[in-house]
N, C-alpha and C positions, 0 to 999 in steps of 0.2 A: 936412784936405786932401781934394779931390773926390778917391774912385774913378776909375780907368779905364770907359769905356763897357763894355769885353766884360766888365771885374769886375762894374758896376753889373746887367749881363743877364743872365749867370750868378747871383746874388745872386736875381734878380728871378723867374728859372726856378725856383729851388728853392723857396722860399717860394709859387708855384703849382703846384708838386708836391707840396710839402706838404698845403696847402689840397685837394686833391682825392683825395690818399693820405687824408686823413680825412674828406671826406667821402664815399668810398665804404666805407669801413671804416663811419660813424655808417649809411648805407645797408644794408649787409650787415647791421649788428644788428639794424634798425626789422624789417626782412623776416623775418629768423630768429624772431620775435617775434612778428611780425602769422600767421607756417606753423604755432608750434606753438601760438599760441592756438587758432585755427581749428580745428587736427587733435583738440586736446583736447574743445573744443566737437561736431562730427558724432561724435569717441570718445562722448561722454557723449549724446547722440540716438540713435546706435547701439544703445546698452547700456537706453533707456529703449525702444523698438521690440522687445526681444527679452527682456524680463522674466522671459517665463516661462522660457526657455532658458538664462538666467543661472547661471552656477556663485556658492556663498556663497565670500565672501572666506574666504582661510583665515587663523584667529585671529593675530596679532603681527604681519599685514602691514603695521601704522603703523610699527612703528619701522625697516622695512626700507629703507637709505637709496633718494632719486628717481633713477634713471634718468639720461643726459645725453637731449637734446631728441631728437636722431639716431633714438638706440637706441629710444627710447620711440615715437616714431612710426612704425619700425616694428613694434614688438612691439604696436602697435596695429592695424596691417591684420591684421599674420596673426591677431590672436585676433577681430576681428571675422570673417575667414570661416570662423574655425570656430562662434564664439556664433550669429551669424545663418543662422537656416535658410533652403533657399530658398523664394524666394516661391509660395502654391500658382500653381502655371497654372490654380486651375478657373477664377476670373473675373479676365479681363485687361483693361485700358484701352481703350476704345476712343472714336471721335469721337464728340462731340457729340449729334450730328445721329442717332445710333443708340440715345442712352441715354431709354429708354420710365418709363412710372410707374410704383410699384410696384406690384406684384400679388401676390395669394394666391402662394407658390410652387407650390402645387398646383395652379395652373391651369393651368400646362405638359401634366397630365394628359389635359386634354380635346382636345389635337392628333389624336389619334386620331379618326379618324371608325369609326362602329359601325353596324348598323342598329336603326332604330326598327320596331314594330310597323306593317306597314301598307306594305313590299316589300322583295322580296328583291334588294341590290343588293351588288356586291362592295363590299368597305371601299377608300375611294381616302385618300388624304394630303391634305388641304387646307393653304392655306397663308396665312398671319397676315396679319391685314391692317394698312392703312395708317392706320387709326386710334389712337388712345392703345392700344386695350386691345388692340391686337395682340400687343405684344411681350410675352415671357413668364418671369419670373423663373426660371431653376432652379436648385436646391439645388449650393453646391460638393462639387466630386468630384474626389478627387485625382488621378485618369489624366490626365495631360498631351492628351490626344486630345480628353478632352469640354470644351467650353471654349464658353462665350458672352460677348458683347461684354456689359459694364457701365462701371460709372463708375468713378474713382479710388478713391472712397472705398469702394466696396463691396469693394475689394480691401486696404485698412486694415482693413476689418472681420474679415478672416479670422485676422487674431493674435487670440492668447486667451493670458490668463495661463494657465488649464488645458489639457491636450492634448486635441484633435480627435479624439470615438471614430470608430470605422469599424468597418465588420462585417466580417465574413473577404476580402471580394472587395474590398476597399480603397474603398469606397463611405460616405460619410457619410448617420446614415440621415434619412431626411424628416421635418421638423414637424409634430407634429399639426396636423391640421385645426381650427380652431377650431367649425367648425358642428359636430363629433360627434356631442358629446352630445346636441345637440336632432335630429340626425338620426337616432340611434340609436333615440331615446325615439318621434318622429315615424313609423318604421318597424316599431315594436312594433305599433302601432294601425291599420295598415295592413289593410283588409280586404275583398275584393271586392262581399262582399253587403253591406256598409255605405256601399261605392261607390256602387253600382248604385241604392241605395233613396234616398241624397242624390241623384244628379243626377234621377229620377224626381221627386224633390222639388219641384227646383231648374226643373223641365221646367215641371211643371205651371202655375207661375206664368204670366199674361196679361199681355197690355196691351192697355188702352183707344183704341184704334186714335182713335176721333170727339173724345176728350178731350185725348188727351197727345201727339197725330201729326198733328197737324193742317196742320202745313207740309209736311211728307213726304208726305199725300195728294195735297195739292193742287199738287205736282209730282214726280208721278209719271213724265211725262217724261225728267225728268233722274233719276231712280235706276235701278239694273240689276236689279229684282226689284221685283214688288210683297206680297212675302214676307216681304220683312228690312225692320219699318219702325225710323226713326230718333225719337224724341223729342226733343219740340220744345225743353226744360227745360236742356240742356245742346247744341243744335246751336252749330254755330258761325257766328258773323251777319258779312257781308261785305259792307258799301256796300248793303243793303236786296238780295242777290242770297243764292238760294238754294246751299247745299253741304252734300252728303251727309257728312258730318265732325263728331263729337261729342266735345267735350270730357268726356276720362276723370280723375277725380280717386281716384290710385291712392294705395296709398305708396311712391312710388319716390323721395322725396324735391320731385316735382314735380308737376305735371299733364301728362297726352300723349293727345293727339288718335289718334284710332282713325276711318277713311272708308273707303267704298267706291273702286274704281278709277273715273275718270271717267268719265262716259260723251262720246262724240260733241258737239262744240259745248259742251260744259260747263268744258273746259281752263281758259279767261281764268278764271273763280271759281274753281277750285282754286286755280291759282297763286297769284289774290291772298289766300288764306288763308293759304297756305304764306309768304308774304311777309310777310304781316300779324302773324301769330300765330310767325314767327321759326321755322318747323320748317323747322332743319339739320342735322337726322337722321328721312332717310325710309326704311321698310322696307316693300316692296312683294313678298307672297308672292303665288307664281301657281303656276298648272299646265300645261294648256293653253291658257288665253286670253294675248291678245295684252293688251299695256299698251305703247299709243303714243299718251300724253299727255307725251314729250319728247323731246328727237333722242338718237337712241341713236349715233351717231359722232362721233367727236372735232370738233371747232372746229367742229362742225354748231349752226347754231341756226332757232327758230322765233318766228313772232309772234304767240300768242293772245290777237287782239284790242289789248289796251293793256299786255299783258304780254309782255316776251323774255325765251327761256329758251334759255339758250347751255351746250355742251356741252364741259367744259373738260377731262375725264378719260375714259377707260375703262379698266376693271381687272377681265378674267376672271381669276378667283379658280380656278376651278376649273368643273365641270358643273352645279352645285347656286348657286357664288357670284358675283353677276358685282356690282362695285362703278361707278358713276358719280360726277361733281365735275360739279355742273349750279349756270351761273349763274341768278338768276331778279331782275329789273330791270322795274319798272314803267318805261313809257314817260314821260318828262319829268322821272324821278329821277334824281340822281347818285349813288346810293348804291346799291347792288347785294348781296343776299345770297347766302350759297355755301352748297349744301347737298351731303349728302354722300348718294346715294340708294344703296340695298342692293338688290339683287333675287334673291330665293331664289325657286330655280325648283324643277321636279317635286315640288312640294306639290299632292295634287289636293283638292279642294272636298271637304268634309266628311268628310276622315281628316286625317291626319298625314304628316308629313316622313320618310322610308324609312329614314334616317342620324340619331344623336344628336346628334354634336357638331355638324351644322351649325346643327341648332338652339340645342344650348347657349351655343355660342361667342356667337351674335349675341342672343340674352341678356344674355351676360356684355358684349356690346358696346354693349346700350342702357343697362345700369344703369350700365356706366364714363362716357357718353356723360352722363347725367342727371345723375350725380356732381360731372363735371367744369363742365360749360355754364354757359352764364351768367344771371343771372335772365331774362333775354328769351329765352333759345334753349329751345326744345323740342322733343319726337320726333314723329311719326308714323307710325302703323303701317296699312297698307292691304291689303286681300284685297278678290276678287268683290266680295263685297258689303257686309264690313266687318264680319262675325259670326264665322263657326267658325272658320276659320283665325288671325284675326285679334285674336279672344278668345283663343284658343288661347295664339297667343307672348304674349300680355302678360297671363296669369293665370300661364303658366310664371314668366316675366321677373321677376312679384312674389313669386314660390313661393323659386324660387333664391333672391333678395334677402333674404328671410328667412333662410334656413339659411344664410346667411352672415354675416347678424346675431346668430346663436345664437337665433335663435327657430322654434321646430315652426309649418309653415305648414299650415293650417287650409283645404284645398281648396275645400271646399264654400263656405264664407266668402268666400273669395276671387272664388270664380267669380258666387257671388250677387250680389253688389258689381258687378262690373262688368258683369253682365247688367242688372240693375237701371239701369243709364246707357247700355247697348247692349243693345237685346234681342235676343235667337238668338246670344249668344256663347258661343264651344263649346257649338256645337249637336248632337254627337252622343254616345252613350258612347264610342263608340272616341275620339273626341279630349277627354272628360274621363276616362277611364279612362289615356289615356295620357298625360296629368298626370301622374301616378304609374308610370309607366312609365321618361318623363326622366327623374323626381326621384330613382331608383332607380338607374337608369346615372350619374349626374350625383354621387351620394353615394359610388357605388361608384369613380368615377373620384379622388375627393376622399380617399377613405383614405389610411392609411398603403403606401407601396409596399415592394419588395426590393430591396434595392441601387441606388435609381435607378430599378428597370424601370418601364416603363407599363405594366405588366399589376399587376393588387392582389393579396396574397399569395394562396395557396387558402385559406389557414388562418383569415384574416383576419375576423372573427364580421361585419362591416359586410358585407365584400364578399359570400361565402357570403350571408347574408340579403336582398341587395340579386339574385341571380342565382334564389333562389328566390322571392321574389317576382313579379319579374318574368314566370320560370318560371308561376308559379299565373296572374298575370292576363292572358297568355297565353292559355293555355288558357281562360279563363274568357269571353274577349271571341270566342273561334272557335267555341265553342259556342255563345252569346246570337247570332253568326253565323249559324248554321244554324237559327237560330229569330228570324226578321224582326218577326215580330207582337209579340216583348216589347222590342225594339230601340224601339218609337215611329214615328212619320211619317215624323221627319227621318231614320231608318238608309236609307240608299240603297242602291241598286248597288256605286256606289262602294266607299264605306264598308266595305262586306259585303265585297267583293271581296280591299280590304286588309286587314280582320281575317283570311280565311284562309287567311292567308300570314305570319302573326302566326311562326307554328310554327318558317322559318324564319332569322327574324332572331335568334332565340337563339343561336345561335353566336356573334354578335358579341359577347354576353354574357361567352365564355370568358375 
């Protein structure tokens, strides 16, 4: 016999109350199940993140019955905030777009600006530049206050199955330097009358002006001295057009062109070498002269000849650092190279830069520069005339690069090398005497430090040796001062002027 309808709907109701009373019951188990797998899983992530923090099971914990899921998952958060410590704050996450290459951590050292032999000027703060080797690793430290941007992982790197020593002031202490030893061993042998008798050496050497300069005679026009000639064996050739520009084969890993500042009407041939030959890294030191072979303001540009050169940056650094982003586009190309031009100023002609680090740093900025590039990109380094100044930074530039390879760089060696492919580089004693002047500051900034500080212990045997050194050849370069006639031709006014005042850029030494 049929059911009643309202019997049939009733009947009908229950049987989909049923169906949904179980399947939200089959629900609430899948979920209870997918919580405390999970919770188990980040427990056991937790517990491999804090190793070394981990307490030992205490022995007979297998047979202690498991827990309900509930309980278990809490008695999981509270013991992970006690097991896990907190994360250091020395290095936090940050974007992208801020995390630089790595570097020496001791490079952070050279931020300091100091004086060199050669004026007395106050110490100012420079500030890192816009290239790779700007930014500057430092050492973590546990104050929550000292903190620099890095990447993720550099802040996984801070767990250690062992604890993190610290010295009294809660400071982690600093890496050795890897160059030491060959700086220490390099600084033994250091000696002024040994100095003095090599570049005397190194001086005496000619060149056959009729023989080996033959192009450089015969456009004398276009060079800014007929004093500094260039050799014809390594010039650089551009479209059958004359340029004061020699290719230097150093070991910087690369080769880099070393020229004079252009002269007047000579602009179009620079450019097209600098185009030619891919130099997107130019360093152009001056003193008083002017260098307006490109537009020096922003979206400025100029046309030399069949060459544009467009003005895409400016970046005062500081009074010593001013940086440019200059397009340079031969007329009828579509393809455009960007270079990145440096200009260190108050360097004057046949001395030295007044400040260390400005020099160091942009050292340290062509060898990351040469490091990083690409087989076609290369540097360029230009002064007046393309000799003392300019020998100068790139005999330092290979000196440094040594003592960072662990090898003692061999001055004399170095300097005859690339005199021999530029003749009159580092033309005076005061600028190869203060070769070992930077390398001195530059060793002593590289030690081990105190707590973090930028100053090197007193105690410290490198640094100590590095202040008296210094100390002696000092002294040693203000007396060959006051006596011109064993200085040679090339000691100038100048020059003389800057050694004595040598006395007192020691302080910066402290």
């Amino acid at each position: 016999m049929r059911r009643p309808a309202r019997a049939r709907f009733t009947h009908k109701y229950q049987q989909v109350a049923l169906s949904f009373c179980f399947i939200v019951r089959y629900g609430f188990r899948k979920m209870k199940k997918l919580i405390n797998s999970r919770a188990s899983q980040n427990n056991s992530k937790r517990k491999e993140g804090v190793k070394g923090s981990r307490k030992p099971k205490p022995r007979g914990g297998d047979d202690k019955e498991e827990q309900s899921t509930a309980k278990s998952s809490r008695n999981t958060k509270r013991t992970n905030k006690k097991k896990n410590p907190a994360q250091s704050p020395a290095i936090s996450p940050g974007p992208k777009s801020q995390v630089q290459p790595k570097k020496d951590k001791n490079d952070a050292s050279i931020a300091e600006d100091e004086m060199i032999p050669g004026s007395a000027i106050s110490t100012i703060s420079t500030v890192s530049t816009v290239s790779t080797a700007g930014a500057m690793d430092l050492p973590p430290q546990t104050p929550p206050k000292k903190e620099v941007v890095a990447s993720t992982r550099k802040t996984k790197a801070v767990h250690s199955d062992q604890p993190c020593q610290s010295s009294k002031n809660g400071h982690t202490p600093t890496e050795k330097w890897v160059g030491e030893a060959a700086a220490k061993s390099w600084m033994d042998k250091a000696d002024f009358a040994k100095v003095k008798a090599d570049f005397e050496k190194i001086q005496s050497a000619s060149v056959n002006i009729e023989k080996d300069c033959k192009k450089w005679k015969s456009h004398s026009k276009l060079n800014q001295s007929d004093d500094y000639p260039a050799l014809d064996a390594n010039l650089v050739k551009v479209e059958n057009e004359y340029v004061n520009m020699s290719q230097m084969d150093v070991p910087l890993g690369r080769g880099v062109l070393v020229g004079q500042l252009p002269v007047k009407n000579s602009e179009e041939s620079f450019w097209k070498a600098v185009f030619e030959k891919r130099a997107t890294h130019i360093l152009v030191i001056i003193g008083t002269e002017s260098y307006d072979f490109f537009p020096h303001k922003v979206e400025d540009y100029r046309n030399y000849g069949q060459m544009w050169i467009n003005n895409r940056r400016v970046e005062q650094l500081n009074d010593d650092i001013c940086r440019y982003l200059i397009e340079v586009l031969p007329h009828g190309c579509s393809n455009s190279i960007v270079c990145n031009l440096t200009v260190i100023k108050n360097w004057n002609i046949d001395s030295v830069h007044a400040k260390h680090s400005v020099v160091i740093k942009e050292t340290i900025e062509l060898t990351t520069f040469l490091s990083q590039a690409t087989n076609e990109e290369t540097a360029l380094i230009i002064s007046h005339h393309g000799a003392g100044r300019a020998g100068f930074f790139l005999s330092l530039s290979v000196a440094v690069n040594k003592l960072e390879s662990k090898t003692e760089p061999c001055i004399a060696d170095i300097v005859k090398k690339i005199r021999d492919q530029r003749p009159k580089a580092v033309e005076t004693l005061t600028q190869y005497a203060s070769l070992y002047i930077s390398l001195f500051y530059f060793i002593k900034k590289k030690v081990v430090k105190v707590d973090g500080d930028k100053k090197a212990s007193p105690s410290d045997p490198l640094g100590k040796k590095s202040v008296e050194l210094t100390q002696s050849f000092t002294n040693s370069l203000i007396a060959e001062a006051t006596q011109p006639s064993l200085m040679g031709s090339a000691m100038t006014d100048a020059s003389i002027a800057g050694s004595t005042v040598m006395s007192l850029a020691i302080s910066g030494q402290k």
